[in-house]
N, C-alpha and C positions, 0 to 999 in steps of 0.2 A: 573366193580366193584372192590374195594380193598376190603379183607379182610384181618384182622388181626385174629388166632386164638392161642390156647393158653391151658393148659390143668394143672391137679393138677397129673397126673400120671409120669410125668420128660420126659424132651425132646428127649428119645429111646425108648417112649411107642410107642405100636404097636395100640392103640386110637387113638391116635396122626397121626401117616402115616393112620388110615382111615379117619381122619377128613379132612387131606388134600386133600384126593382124591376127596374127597366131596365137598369143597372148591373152589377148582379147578375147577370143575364141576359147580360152581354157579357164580364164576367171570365171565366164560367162557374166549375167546379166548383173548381178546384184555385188561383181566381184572388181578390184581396179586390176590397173596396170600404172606401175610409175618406170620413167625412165629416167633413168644417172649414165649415161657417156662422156666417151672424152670428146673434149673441143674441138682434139681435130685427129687425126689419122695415126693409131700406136700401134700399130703392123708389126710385129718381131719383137714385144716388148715381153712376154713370157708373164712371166708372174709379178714384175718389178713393181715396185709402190713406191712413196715419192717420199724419205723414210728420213730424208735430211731437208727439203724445203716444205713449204704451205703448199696446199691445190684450192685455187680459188675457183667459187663454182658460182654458176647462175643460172636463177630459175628462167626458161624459156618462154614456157606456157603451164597452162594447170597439170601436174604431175609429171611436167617433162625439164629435166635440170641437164646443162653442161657442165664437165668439171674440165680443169686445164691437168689432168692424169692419165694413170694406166686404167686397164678395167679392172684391175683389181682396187686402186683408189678408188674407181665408181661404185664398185661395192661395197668397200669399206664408208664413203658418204652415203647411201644409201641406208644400211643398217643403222650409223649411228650419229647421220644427222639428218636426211631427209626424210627418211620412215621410223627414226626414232624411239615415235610415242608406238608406233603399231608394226611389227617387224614382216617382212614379208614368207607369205607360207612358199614360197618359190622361187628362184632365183637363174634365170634364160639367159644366156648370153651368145650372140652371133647376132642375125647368121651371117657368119664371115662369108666374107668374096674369095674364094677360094678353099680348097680342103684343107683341115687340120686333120691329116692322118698320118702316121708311117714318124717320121720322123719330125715333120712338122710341128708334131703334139710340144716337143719342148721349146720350141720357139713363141707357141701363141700366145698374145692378147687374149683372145676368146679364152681360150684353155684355163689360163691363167685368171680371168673371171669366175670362173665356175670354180674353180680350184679352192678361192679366196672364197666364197662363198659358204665351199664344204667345209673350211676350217672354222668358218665363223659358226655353223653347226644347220645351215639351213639349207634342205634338199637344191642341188644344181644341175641342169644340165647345158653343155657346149652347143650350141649345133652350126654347123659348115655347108655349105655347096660347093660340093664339087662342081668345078670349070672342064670343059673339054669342045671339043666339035659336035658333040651331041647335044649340045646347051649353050654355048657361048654367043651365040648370035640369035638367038630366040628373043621377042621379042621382052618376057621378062627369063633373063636367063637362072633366076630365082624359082620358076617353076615350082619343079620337086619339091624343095621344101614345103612351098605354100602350100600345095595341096598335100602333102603327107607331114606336114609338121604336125599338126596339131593329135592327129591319130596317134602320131610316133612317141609324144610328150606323154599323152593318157594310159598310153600301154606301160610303160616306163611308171606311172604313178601307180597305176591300180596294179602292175602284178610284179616290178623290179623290188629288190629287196633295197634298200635305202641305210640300214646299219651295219654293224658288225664292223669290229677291229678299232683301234684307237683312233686311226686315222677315215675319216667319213666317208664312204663312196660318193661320188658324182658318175654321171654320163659324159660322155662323148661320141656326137651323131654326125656323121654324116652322110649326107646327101648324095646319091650315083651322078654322073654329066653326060644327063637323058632327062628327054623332056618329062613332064610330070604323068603321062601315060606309058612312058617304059620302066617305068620303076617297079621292078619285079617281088619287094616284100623287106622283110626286116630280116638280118644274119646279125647274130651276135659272132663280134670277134676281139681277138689282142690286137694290138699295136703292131703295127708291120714297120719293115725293115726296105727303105730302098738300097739297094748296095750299090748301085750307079749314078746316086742325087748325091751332092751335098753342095751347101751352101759353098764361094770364093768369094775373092776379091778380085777387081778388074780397075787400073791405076787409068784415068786418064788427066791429061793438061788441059788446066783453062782458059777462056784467049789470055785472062792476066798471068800465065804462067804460073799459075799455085797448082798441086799436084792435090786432086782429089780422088777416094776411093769409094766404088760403090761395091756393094753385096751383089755378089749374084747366085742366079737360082741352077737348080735343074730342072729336068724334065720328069713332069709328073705323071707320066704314063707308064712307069715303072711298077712292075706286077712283085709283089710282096709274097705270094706265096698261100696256099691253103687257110683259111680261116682266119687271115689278117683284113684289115681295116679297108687298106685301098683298093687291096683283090678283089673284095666284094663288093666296093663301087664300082671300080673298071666294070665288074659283071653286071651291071644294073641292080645292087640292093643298099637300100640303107645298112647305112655297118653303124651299131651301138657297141660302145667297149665302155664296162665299167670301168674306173679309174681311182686312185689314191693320188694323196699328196706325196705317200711315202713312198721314197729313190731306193731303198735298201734293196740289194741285189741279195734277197732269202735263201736263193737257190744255190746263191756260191758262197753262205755262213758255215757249211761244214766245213768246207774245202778249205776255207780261210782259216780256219780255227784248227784245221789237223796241218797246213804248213806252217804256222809259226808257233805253233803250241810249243 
């Protein structure tokens, strides 16, 4: 098997070296792994592509390339200039330093690789570590995934359904924050909702006196609810939720169509 993987953390994350091990692990012997990240740190970059400049890229080492992009740029180099001649049967992107669950999802890099992936038509999946007190200070607080990545990826191959609908399924995995013997199993779930997180802004002055803004977060211990994404990490399981590109709200085409009709 070829894999192409790819990550929004920049090509020295230590995500990045567990994803390959991972990888690696699922081409097996006779199979690659190429890698296309970005140069450096695209955290919050969602799906964005660089769609009005150039991405210059360089090759590192054998099969390992930088690009100065999103990860969806690295996949888009990937497919159709550094795997070109041979296209890859798989497409990994993470494992982010933090969960992409709940809300998170429309923010990622990672996300937004896999995403870029399943449009281009070639199977994808996301995958995240969850951060907490149960893992943050472990020695690799990557744990979890490393030992249940690679099971987590094979299951998802051999028995998740991969078609259906115009728009392609991909996955979305993440990882509980607990070390890699409290991980209690796989829960398939939707997308959760924090209703007490969301992203601000926070204004401060510089000594030179220019007034700069940074993003700030919430708090990701925030329980989503029955059969959502981060309820079932907070519980110790990896949460898988199939995903589409497509935003269409299906649920509320009646309702729309019988108030303005």
């Amino acid at each position: 098997m070829r894999i192409l993987i790819t990550n929004d953390d920049g090509i020295n994350a230590p995500g990045l070296v567990t994803l390959h091990a991972i990888a690696t692990e699922i081409a097996g012997p006779g199979g690659e792994v190429w890698t296309v990240a970005p140069a450096f740190e695209q955290s919050g970059v969602g799906h964005c592509i660089s769609y009005t400049h150039p991405t210059m890229i360089a090759q590192l080492s054998d099969r390992r390339y930088a690009a100065e992009g999103s990860p969806a740029d690295c996949v888009l180099a990937g497919l159709y200039d550094v795997m070109a001649k041979s296209k890859p049967d798989l497409v990994l992107s993470g494992v982010n330093r933090g969960n992409n669950a709940a809300e998170n999802v429309m923010y990622s890099g990672t996300i937004g690789g896999a995403m870029e992936a399943a449009l281009q038509g070639v199977p994808a999946i996301a995958l995240s570590q969850f951060f907490g007190p149960g893992n943050a200070r472990l020695s690799d607080p990557f744990a979890a995934a490393s030992v249940h990545g690679a099971a987590t990826i094979r299951t998802l191959l051999d028995r998740a359904p991969w078609q259906g609908g115009e728009y392609r399924l991909f996955y979305n995995v993440n990882f509980p924050p607990v070390p890699a013997a409290g991980v209690k199993g796989l829960a398939v779930t939707r997308q959760g909702f924090r209703r007490n997180t969301a992203f601000g802004i926070e204004a401060q002055i510089s000594p030179s006196g220019r007034r700069f803004l940074w993003v700030t977060g919430g708090p990701q211990d925030e329980r989503t609810g029955p059969g959502t994404d981060a309820e079932a990490n907070l519980d110790g399981y990896i949460s898988v939720t199939p995903m589409r590109a497509d935003l269409t709200a299906h649920d509320a085409l009646d309702l729309v169509r019988e108030s303005i009709a």
